[in-house]
C-alpha positions as CSV (number, residue, x, y, z in Angstrom):
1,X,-3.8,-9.3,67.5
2,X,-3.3,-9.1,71.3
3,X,0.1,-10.6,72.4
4,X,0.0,-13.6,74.5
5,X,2.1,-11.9,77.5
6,X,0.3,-8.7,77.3
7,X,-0.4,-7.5,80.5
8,X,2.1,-9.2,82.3
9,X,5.3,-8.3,83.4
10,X,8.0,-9.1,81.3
11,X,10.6,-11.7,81.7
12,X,13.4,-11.1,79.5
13,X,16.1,-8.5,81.1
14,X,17.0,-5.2,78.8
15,X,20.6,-5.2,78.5
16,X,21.3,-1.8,79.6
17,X,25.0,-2.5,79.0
18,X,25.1,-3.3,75.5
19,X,22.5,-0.1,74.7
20,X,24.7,2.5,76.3
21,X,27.7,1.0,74.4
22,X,25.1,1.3,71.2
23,X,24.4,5.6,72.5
24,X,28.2,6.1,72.6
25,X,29.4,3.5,69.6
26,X,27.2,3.8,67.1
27,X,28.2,3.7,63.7
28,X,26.0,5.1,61.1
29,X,23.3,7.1,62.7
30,X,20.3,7.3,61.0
31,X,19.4,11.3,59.8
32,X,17.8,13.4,62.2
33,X,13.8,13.5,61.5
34,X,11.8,15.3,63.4
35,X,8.3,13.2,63.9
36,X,5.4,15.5,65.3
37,X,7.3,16.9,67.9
38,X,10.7,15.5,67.8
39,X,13.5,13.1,66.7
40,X,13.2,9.6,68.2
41,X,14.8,6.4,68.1
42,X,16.1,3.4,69.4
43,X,19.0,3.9,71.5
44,X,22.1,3.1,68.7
45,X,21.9,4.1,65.0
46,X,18.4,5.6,65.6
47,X,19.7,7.7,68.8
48,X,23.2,8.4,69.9
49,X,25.4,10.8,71.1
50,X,26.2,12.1,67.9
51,X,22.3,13.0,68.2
52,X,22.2,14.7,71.0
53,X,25.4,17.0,70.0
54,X,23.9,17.7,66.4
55,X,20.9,18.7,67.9
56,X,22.0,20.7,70.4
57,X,24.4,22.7,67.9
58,X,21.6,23.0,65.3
59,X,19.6,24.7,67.9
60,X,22.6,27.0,68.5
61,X,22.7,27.9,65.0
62,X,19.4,28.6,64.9
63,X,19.3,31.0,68.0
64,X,22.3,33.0,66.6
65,X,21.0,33.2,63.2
66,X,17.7,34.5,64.8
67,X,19.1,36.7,68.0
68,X,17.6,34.5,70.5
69,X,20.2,35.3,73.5
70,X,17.7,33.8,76.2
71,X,18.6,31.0,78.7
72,X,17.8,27.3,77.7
73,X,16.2,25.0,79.9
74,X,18.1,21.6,79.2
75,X,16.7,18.2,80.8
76,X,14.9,15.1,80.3
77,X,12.8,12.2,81.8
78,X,13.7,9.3,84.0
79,X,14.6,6.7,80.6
80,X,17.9,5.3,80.0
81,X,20.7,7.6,79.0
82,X,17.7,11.3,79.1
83,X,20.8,12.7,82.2
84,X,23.3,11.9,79.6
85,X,21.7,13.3,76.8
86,X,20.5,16.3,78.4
87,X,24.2,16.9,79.4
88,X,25.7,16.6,76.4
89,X,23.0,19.4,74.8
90,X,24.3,21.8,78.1
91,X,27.9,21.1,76.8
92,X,27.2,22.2,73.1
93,X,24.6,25.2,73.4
94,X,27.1,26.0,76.6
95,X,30.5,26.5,74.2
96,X,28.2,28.6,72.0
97,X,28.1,31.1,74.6
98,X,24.3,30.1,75.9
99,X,23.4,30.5,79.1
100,X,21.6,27.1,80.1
101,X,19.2,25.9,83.1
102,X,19.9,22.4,83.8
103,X,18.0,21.0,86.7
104,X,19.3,18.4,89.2
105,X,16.1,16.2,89.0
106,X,14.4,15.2,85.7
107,X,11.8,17.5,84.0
108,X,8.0,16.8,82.9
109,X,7.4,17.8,79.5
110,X,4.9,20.5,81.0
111,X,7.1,21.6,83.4
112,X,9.6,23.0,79.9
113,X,6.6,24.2,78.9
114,X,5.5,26.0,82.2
115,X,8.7,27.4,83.0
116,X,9.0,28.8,79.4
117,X,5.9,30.5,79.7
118,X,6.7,31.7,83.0
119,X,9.8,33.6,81.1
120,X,12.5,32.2,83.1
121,X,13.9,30.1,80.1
122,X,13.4,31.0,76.4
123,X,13.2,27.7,74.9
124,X,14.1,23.8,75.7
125,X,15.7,20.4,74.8
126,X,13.9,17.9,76.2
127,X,15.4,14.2,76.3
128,X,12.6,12.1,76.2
129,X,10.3,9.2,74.2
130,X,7.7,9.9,75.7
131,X,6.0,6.6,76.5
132,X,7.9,4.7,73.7
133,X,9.8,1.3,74.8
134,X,12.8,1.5,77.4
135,X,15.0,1.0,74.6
136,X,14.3,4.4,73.0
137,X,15.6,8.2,73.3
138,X,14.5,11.3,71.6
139,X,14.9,15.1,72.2
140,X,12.1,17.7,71.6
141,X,12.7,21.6,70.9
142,X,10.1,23.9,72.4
143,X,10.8,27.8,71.4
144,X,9.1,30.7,73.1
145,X,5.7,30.0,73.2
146,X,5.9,26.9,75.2
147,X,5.0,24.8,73.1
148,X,6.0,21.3,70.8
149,X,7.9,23.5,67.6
150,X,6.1,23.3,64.5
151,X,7.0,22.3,61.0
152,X,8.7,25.3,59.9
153,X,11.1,25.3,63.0
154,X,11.5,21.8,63.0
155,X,12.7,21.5,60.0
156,X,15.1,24.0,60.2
157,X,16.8,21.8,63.0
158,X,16.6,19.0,61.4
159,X,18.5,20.5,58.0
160,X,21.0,21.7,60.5
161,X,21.4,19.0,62.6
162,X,22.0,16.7,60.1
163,X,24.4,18.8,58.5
164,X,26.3,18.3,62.1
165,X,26.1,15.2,61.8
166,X,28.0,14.7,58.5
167,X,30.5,17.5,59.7
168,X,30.9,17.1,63.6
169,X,33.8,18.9,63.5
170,X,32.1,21.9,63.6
171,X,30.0,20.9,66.9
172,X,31.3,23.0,69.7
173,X,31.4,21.0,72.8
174,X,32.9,22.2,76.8
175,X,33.4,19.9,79.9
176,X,30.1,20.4,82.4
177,X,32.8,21.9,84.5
178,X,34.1,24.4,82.3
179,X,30.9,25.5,81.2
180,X,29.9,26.0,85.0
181,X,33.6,27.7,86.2
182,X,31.9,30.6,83.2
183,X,28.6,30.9,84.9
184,X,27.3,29.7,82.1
185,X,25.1,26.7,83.9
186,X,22.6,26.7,86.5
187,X,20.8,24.6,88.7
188,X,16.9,25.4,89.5
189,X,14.0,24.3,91.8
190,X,11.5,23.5,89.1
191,X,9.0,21.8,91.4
192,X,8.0,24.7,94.0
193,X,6.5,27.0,90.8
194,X,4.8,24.2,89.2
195,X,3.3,22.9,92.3
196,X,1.8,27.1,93.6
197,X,0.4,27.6,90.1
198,X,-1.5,24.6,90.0
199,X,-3.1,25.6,92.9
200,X,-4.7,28.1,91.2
201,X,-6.0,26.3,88.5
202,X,-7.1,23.2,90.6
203,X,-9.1,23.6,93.6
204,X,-7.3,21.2,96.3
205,X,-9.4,22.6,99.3
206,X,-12.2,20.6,97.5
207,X,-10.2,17.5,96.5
208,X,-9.0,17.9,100.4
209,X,-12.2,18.0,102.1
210,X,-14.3,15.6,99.5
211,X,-11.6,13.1,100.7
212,X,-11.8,10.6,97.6
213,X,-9.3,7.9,98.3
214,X,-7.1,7.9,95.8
215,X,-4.2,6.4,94.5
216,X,-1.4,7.8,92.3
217,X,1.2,5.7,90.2
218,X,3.7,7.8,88.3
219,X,4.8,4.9,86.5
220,X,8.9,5.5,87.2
221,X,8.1,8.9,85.7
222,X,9.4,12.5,86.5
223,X,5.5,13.7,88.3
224,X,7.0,11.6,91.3
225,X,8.7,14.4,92.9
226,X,5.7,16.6,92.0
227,X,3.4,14.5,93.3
228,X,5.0,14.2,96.7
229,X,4.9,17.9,97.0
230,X,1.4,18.0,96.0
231,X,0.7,15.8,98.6
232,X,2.4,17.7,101.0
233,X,1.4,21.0,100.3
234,X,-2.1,20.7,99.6
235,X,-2.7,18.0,102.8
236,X,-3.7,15.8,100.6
237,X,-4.2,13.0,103.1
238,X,-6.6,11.0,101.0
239,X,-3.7,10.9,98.1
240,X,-1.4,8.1,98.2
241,X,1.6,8.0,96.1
242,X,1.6,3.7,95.7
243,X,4.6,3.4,93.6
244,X,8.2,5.3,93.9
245,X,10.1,2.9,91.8
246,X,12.5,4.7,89.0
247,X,14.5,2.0,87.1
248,X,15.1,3.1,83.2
249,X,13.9,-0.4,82.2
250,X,10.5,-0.2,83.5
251,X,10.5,-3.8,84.1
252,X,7.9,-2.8,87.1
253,X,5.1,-2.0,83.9
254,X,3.2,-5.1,82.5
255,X,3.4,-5.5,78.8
256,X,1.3,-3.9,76.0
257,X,-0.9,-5.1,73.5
258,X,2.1,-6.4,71.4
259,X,4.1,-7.3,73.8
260,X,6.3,-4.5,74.5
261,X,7.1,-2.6,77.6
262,X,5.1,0.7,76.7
263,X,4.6,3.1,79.8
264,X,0.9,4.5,78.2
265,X,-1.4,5.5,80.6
266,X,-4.4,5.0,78.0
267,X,-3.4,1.5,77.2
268,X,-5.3,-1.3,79.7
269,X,-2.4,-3.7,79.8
270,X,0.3,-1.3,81.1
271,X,-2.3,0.2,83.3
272,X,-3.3,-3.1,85.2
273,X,-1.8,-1.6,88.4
274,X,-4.3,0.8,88.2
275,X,-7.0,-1.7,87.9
276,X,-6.3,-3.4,90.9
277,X,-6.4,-0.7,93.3
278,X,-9.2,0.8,92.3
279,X,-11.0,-2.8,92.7
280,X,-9.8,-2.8,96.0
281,X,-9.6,0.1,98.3
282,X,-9.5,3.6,95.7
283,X,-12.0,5.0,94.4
284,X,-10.1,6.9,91.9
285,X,-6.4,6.1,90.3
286,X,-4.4,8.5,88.2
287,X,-0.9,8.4,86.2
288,X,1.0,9.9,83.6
289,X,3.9,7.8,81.0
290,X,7.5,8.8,82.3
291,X,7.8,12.6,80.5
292,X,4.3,13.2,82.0
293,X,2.5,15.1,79.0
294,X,-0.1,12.3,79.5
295,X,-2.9,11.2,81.6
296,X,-4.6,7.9,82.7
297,X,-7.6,7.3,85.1
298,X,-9.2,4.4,86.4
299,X,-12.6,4.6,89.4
300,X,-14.5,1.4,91.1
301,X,-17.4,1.9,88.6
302,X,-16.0,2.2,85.4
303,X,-12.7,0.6,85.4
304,X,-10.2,2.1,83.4
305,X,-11.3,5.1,82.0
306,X,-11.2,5.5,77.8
307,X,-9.1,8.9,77.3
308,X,-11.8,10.2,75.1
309,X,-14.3,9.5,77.6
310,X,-12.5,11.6,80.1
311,X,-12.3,14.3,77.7
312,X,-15.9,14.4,77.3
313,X,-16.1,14.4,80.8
314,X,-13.5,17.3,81.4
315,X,-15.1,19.4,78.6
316,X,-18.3,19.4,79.8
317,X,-17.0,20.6,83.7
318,X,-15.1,23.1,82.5
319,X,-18.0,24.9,80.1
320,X,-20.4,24.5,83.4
321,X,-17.4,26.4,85.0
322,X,-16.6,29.3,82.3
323,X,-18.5,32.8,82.8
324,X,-18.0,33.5,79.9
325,X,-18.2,31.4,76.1
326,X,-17.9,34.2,73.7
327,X,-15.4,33.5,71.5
328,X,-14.6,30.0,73.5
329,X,-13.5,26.6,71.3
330,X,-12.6,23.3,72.4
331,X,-10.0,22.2,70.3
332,X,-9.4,18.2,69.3
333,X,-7.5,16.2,67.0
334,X,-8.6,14.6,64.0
335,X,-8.8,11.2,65.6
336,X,-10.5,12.2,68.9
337,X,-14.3,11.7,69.4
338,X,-16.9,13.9,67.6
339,X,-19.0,13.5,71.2
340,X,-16.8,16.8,71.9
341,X,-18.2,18.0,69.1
342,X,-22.4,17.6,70.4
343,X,-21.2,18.6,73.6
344,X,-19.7,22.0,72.3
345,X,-22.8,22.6,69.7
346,X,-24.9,22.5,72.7
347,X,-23.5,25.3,74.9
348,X,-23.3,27.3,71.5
349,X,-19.3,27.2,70.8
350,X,-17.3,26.0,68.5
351,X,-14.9,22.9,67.4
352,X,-11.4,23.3,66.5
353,X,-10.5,19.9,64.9
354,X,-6.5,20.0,64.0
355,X,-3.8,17.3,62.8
356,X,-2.6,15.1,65.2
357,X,-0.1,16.5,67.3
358,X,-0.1,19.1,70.1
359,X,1.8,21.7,68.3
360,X,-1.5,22.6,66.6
361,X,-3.1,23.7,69.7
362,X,-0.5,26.5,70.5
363,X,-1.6,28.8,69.1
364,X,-5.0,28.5,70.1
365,X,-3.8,27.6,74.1
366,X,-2.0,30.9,74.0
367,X,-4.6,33.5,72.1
368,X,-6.7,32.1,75.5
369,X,-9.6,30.5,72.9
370,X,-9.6,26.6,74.3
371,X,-11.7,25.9,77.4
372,X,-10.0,22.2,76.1
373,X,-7.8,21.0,73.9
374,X,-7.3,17.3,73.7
375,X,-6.8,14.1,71.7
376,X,-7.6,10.7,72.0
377,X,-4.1,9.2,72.9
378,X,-4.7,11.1,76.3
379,X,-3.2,14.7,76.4
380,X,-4.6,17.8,77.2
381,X,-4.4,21.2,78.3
382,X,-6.6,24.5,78.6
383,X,-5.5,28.3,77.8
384,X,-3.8,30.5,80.6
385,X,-2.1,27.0,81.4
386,X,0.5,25.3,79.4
387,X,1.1,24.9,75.2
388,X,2.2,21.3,76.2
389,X,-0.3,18.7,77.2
390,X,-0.2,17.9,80.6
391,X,-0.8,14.8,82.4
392,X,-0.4,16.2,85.7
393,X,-2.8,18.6,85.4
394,X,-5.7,16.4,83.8
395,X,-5.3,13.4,86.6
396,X,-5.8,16.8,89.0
397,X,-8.8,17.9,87.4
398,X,-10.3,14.6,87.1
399,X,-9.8,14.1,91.5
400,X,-11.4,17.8,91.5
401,X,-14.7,16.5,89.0
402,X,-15.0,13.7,91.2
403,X,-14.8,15.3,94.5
404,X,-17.0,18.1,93.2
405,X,-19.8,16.2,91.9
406,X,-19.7,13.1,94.0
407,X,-19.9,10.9,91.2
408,X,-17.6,8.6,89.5
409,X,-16.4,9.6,85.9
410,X,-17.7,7.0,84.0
411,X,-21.2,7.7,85.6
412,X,-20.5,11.7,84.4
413,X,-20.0,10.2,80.6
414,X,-22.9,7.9,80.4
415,X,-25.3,10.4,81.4
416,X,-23.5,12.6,78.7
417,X,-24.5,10.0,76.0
418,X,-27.9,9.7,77.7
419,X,-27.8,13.6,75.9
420,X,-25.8,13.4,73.1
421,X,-26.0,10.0,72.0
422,X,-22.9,6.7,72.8
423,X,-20.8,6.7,70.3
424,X,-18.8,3.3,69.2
425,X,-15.0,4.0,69.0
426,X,-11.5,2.1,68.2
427,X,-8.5,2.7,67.0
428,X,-6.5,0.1,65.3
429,X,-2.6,-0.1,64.7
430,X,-1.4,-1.8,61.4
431,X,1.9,-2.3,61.6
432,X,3.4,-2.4,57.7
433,X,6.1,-2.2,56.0
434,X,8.6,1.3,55.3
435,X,6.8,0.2,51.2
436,X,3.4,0.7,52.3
437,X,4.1,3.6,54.6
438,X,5.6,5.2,51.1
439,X,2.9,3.9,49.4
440,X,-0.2,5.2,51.6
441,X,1.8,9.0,51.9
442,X,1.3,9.3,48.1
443,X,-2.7,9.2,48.7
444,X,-4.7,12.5,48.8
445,X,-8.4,13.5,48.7
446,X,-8.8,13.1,44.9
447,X,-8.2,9.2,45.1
448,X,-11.3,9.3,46.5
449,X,-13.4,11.6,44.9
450,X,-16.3,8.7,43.6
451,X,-16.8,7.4,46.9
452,X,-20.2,7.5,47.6
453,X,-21.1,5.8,50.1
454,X,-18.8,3.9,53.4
455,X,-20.6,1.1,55.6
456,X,-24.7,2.5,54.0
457,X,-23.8,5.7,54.7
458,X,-23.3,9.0,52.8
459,X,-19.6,10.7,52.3
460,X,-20.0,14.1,53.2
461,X,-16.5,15.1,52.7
462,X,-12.5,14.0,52.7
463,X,-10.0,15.4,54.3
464,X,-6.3,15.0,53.6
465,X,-4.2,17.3,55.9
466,X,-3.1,14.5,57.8
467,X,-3.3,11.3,56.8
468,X,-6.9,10.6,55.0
469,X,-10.6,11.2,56.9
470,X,-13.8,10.3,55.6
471,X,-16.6,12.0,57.4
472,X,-19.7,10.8,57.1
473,X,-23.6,10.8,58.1
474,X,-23.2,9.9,61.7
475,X,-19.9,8.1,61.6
476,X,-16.3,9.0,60.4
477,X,-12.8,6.7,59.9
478,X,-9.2,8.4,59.6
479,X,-6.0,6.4,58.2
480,X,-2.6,7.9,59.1
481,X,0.7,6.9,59.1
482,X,2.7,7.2,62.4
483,X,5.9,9.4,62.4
484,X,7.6,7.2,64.4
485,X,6.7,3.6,64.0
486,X,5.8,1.3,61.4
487,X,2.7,1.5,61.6
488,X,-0.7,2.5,60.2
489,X,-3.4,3.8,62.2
490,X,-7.0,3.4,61.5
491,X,-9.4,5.5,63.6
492,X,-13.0,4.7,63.2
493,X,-15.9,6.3,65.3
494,X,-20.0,5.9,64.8
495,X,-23.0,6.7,66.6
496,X,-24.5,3.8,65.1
497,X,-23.7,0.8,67.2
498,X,-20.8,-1.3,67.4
499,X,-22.1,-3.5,64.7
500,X,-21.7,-0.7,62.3
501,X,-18.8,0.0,63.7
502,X,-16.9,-3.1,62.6
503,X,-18.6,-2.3,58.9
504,X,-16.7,0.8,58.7
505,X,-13.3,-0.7,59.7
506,X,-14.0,-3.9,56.9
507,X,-15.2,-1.6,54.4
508,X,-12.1,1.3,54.9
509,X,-9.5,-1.7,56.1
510,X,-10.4,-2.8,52.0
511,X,-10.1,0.6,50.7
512,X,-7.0,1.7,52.1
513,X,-5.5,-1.9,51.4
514,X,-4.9,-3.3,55.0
């Protein structure tokens, strides 16, 4: 059900008072719980101070106990109480005798990633929600490789931190000051990197002289800075940076589908703004949520553009653009559209389809195998780039496909299903209760095991790594729970129609009991 206010602005004020009290006062925290990539919460019981410092000192523990003496990058995005949180992290992993990078300006989630990578930090906390409600904090770990830590390290931080949490009198903590009068804190220009190696991966002397007009909204995000020196570097006189508001209550964004302020570029009701300049004088739009892992695109031809659709579009530039496909994968999600998947068989490569979450692409991104690795709620990345997803870097190489084919983008993906066939695709949020979230976990592949048929169509197979997915003759549907929210999603894709597209989500909405 689409909320009444959706896509307008909202009216009601966040009290930004009473939620810092909540960060410093809060009474029972909830545990720590790492969801695919990190602990999140609404600022209070599900993410305080006492948070951040457990965290922090968990991470501590864990680079002692392994020998990692590196340097930390420590930062966050542009949301309510990320500066705070990011310096309470420098104070901790700073009295534990860590050297730690924090940066005067807030950090992209690619940008940990990139500067990881690029050796000058051996890991990160990152204060963000990504594009979760103003009212929510979070911190991610990344480790060496750059990219979101997976289950086995996770979970380590997670026994620790809570541990802290139960016991803070064994979190080390220093004053900012102290912890700087010991050279253990440094500041760092984390733009000027970013910006030269994206020149080498994006060609701006194309974007430059195609002159597209376009129009970018960072959405109150971290990009801003990046963008401005994008801009200026590259002479990107056909760019235009239309928005430099940063407020931590968003109230600039119009509401989502349920009526919350949710900064996601993939949504159509947060990304009006987008919509109305590219019906008046853009031709192409780009922005990324406020940590800037993801991407959103809108053109004069095809409105806003569906994430998977870009994908598609993406995929099939950069195979044009590879010498060489030996060995070569695009890697996708389970949710994300099987289109990928005709696009790869026809230049002869292979599909990498993972669980949801980025942290399965890692290793993939850094063994150099993915000419793309993406998923449906609009991230990305390629190998020899970041392990993170990276909405900078997609909205980029959108503005290049554009300017180098002269086309819009949603012309580039209809003549892909001219090829490969249209598929019809949604995804559906349930939102249930913490029963039936209990109650769905406990299903795996054998409760299926007589199902036939789904919507007149064969089952070919189940799969139950992540949530359940039902494959079958020219159509699939995947229901999986969300490890942040309340919610249930259902993913359903066909290359049937839409007609037979709203079979499968009756038929599946029965059998998983939605």
């Amino acid at each position: 059900m689409i909320h009444e206010n959706a896509g307008k602005l909202p009216t009601k004020t966040i009290d930004t008072d009473a939620l810092i009290s909540a960060f410093y006062g809060a009474k029972n925290p909830k545990p720590v719980k790492f969801g695919t990539s990190g602990h999140r919460g609404e600022l209070g019981d599900g993410f305080c101070q006492m948070h951040a410092l457990s965290i922090a000192q968990a991470v501590a523990k864990m680079h002692k106990e392994d020998n990692i003496t590196g340097k930390i990058l420590v930062g966050g995005d542009t949301r309510l109480m990320s500066k705070e949180t990011a310096q309470l992290c420098a104070q901790v992993l700073t009295a534990n005798g860590f050297k730690v990078i924090l940066p005067s300006i807030p950090v992209p989630t690619p940008v940990f990633s990139f500067e990881i990578l690029s050796k000058r930090a051996c890991a990160c906390l990152n204060g963000t929600a990504s594009h979760n409600p103003p009212q929510d904090m979070g911190l991610k770990y990344n480790g060496a490789d750059g990219g979101p830590a997976g289950s086995e390290i996770t979970s380590r931080i997670e026994k620790y931190a809570n541990y802290f949490l139960n016991n803070p009198n064994e979190i080390k903590q220093i004053s900012l000051e102290e912890a700087k009068q010991k050279g253990l804190i440094e500041n760092a220009d984390i733009v000027t990197p970013y910006v030269k190696a994206l020149g080498k991966k994006i060609d701006f002397k194309l974007i430059r002289d195609a002159k597209v007009k376009t129009a970018i909204h960072p959405l109150g995000g971290t990009t801003l800075p990046f963008w401005k020196t994008i801009k200026q570097k590259y002479k990107l006189d056909n760019l235009d940076i239309v928005s430099h508001d940063i407020d931590p209550t968003f109230k600039f964004i119009p509401l989502d589908h349920d009526g919350k302020t949710r900064m996601d570029p993939s949504s159509p009701y947060p990304m009006a703004p987008l919509l109305k300049l590219v019906e008046n004088a853009y031709q192409f739009a780009g922005a990324c949520d406020p940590d800037g892992d993801r991407f959103g695109s809108a053109t004069q031809k095809g409105g806003l553009i569906v994430p998977n659709h870009a994908l598609c579009v993406m995929a099939d530039y950069l195979i044009r653009r590879q010498k060489d496909l030996k060995g070569k994968q695009i890697g996708r999600t389970l949710g994300t559209t099987m289109l990928l998947d005709k696009i790869a068989e026809a230049n002869k490569i292979t599909i990498d389809e993972v669980n949801v979450g980025f942290k399965y692409f890692v290793k993939g991104l850094t063994e150099g195998k993915y000419i793309l690795s993406g998923e449906e709620s609009a991230g990305m990345s390629v190998s020899n780039w970041t392990t993170e997803k990276d909405g900078m870097f997609a909205v980029c190489l959108l503005l290049e496909i554009t300017s180098a084919t002269g086309q819009d983008i949603a012309g580039l993906y209809k003549q892909l299903t001219l090829i490969h066939g249209e598929p019809s695709y949604t995804r559906i949020d349930n939102t249930v209760t913490e029963e039936s979230k209990v109650r769905f976990s406990k299903y795996s592949a054998d409760d299926f095991k007589d199902l036939q048929t789904l919507a007149g169509e064969k089952v070919l197979k189940i799969r139950a790594t992540d949530g359940i997915k039902i494959y079958l003759e020219n159509s699939w549907v995947l229901a999986r729970k969300s490890g942040t929210e309340p919610i249930i999603k259902l993913y359903a894709e066909t290359f049937k129609g839409p007609e037979h597209l709203q079979k499968i989500i009756t038929e599946s909405s029965k059998l998983f009991g939605f």
